[in-house]
Residue frames as a rotation matrix with the C-alpha (Angstrom) as fourth column:
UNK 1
-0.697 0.215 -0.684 -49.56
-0.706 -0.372 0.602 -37.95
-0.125 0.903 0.411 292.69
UNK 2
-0.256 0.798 0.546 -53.04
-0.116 0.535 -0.837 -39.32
-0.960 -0.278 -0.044 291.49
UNK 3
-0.892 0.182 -0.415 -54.42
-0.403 0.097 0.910 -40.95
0.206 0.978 -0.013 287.88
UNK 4
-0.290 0.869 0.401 -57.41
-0.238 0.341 -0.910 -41.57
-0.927 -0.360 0.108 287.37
UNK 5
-0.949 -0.289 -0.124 -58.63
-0.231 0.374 0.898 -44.01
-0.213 0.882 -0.421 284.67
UNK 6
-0.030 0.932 0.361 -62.12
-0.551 0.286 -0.784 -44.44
-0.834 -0.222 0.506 283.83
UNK 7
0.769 0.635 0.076 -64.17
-0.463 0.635 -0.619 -47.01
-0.441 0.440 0.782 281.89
UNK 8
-0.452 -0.774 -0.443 -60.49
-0.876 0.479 0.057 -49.51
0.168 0.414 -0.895 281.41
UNK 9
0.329 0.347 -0.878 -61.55
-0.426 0.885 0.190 -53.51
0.843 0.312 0.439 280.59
UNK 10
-0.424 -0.138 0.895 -61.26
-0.903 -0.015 -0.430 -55.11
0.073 -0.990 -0.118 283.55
UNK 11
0.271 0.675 -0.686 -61.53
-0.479 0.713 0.512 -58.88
0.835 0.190 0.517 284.31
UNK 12
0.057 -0.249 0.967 -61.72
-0.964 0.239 0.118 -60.00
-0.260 -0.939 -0.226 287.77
UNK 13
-0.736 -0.605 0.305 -61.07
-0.629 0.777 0.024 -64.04
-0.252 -0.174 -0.952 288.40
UNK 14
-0.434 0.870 0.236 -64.18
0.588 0.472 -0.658 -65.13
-0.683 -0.147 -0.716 288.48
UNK 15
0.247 0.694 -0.676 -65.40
-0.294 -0.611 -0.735 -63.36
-0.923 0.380 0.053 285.42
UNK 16
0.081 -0.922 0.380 -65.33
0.471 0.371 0.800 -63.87
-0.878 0.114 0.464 281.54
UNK 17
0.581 0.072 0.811 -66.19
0.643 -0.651 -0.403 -60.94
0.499 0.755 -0.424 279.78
UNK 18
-0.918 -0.359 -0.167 -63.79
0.394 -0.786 -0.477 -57.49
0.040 -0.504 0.863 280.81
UNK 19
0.742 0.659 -0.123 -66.32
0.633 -0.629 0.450 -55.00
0.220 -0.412 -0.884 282.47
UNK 20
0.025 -0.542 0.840 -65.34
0.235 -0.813 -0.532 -51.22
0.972 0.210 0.107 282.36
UNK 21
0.616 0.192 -0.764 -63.83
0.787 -0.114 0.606 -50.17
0.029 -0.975 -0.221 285.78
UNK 22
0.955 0.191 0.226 -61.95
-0.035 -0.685 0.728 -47.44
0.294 -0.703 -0.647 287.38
UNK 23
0.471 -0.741 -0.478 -58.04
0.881 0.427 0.205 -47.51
0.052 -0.518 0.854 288.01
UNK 24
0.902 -0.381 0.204 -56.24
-0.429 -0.849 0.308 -45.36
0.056 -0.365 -0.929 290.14
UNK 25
0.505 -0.855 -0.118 -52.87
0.482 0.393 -0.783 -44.87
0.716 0.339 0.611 290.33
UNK 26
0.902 -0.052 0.429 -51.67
-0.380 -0.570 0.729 -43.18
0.206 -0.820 -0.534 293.49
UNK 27
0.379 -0.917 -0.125 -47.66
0.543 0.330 -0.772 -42.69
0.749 0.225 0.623 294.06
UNK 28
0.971 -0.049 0.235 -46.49
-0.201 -0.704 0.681 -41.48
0.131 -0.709 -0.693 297.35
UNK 29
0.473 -0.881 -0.027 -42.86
-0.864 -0.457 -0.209 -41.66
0.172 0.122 -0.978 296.71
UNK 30
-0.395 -0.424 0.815 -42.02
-0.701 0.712 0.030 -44.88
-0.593 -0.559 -0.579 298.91
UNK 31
-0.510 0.549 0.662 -45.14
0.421 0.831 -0.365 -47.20
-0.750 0.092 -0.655 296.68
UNK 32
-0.707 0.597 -0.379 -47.16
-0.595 -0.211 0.776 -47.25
0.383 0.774 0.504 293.11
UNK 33
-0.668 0.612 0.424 -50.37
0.086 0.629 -0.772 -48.24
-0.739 -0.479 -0.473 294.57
UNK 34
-0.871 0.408 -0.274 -52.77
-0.229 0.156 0.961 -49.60
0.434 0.900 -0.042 291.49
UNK 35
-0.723 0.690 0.032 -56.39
0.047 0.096 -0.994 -49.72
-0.689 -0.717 -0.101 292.61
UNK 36
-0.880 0.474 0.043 -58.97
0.175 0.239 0.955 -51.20
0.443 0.848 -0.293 290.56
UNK 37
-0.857 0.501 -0.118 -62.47
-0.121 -0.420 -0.899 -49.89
-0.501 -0.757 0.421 291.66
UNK 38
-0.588 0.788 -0.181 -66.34
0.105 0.296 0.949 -51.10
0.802 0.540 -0.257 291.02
UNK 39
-0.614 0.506 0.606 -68.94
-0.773 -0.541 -0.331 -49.56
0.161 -0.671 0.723 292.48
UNK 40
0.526 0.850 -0.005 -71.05
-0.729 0.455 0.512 -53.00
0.438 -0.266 0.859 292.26
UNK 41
0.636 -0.408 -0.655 -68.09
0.423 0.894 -0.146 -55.46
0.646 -0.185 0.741 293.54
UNK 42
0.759 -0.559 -0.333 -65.16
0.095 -0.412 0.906 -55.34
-0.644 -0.720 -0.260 295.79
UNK 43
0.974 -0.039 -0.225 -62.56
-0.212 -0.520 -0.828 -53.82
-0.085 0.853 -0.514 294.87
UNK 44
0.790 -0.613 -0.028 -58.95
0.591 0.773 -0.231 -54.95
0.163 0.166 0.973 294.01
UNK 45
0.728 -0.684 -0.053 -55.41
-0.684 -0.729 0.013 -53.05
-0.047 0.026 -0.999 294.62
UNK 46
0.564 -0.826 -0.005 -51.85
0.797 0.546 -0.259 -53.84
0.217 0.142 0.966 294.47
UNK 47
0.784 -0.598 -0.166 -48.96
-0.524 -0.781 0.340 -51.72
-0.333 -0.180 -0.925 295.92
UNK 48
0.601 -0.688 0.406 -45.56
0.517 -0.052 -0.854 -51.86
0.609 0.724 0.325 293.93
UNK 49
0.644 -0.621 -0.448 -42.28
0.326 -0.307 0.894 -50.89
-0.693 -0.721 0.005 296.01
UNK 50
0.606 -0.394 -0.691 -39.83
-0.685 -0.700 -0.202 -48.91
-0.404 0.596 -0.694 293.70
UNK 51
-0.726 -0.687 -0.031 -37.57
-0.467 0.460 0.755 -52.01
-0.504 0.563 -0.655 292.13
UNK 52
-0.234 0.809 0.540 -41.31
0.907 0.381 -0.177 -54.13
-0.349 0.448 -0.823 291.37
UNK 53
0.371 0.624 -0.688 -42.23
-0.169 -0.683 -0.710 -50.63
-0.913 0.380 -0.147 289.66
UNK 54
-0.251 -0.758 -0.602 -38.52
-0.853 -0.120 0.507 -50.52
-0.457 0.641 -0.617 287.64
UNK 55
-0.816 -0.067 0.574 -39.61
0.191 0.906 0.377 -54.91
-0.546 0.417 -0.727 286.92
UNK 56
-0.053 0.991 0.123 -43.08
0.512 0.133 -0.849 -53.93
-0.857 0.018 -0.514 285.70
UNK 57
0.768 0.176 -0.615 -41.80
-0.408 -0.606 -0.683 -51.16
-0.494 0.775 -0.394 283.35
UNK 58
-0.483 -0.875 -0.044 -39.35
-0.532 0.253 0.808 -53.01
-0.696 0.414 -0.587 282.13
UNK 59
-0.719 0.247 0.649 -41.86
0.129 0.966 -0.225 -55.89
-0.682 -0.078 -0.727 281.07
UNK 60
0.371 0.585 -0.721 -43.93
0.206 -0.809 -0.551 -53.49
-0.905 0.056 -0.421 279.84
UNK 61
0.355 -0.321 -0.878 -41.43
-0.745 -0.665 -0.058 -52.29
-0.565 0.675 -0.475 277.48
UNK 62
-0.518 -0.408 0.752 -40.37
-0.319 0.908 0.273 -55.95
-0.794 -0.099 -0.600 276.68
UNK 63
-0.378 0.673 0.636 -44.05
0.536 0.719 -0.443 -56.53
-0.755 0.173 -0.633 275.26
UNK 64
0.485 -0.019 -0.875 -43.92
-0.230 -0.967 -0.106 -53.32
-0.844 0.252 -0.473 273.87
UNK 65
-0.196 -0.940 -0.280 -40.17
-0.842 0.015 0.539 -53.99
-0.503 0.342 -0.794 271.79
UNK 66
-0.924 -0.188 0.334 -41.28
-0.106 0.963 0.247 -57.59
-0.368 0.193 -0.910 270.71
UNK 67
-0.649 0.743 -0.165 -44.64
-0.738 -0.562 0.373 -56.62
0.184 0.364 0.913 269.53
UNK 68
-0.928 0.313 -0.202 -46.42
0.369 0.847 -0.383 -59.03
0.051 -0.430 -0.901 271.74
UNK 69
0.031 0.933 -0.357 -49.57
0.696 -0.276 -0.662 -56.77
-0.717 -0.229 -0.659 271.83
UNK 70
-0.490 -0.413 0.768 -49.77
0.855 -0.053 0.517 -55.69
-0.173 0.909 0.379 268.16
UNK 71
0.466 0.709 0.530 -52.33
0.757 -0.629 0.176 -52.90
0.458 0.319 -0.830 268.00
UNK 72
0.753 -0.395 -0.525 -49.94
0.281 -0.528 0.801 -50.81
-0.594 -0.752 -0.287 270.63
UNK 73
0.263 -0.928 -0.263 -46.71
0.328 -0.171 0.929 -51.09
-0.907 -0.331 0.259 268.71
């Protein structure tokens, strides 16, 4: 399975404004691979094995439950 995200805020390391990029999401059963994509830089990824998905949505829902990111909850 494939998401595609266009124009999401995006700050690389070396940047300090977010700049809309690209993020795919691409799940092939075994790995959530997260892939962050600019057509003028290189691009970034991260694969996720199925217990670092289960920590991520937890955390997720943490920040979520505790209204750490107030305009969401």
């Amino acid at each position: 399975m494939e998401i595609n995200l266009n124009n999401i805020s995006v700050i690389y390391p070396n940047e300090t404004n977010p700049q809309p990029r690209k993020v795919n999401f691409t799940a092939d059963g075994e790995f959530l691979s997260i892939n962050i994509l600019d057509d003028t830089k290189d691009s970034i990824g991260i694969s996720l094995e199925k217990q670092e998905v289960e920590l991520l949505i937890d955390t997720l829902q943490l920040i979520l439950k505790h209204n750490l990111i107030e305009e969401l909850a």
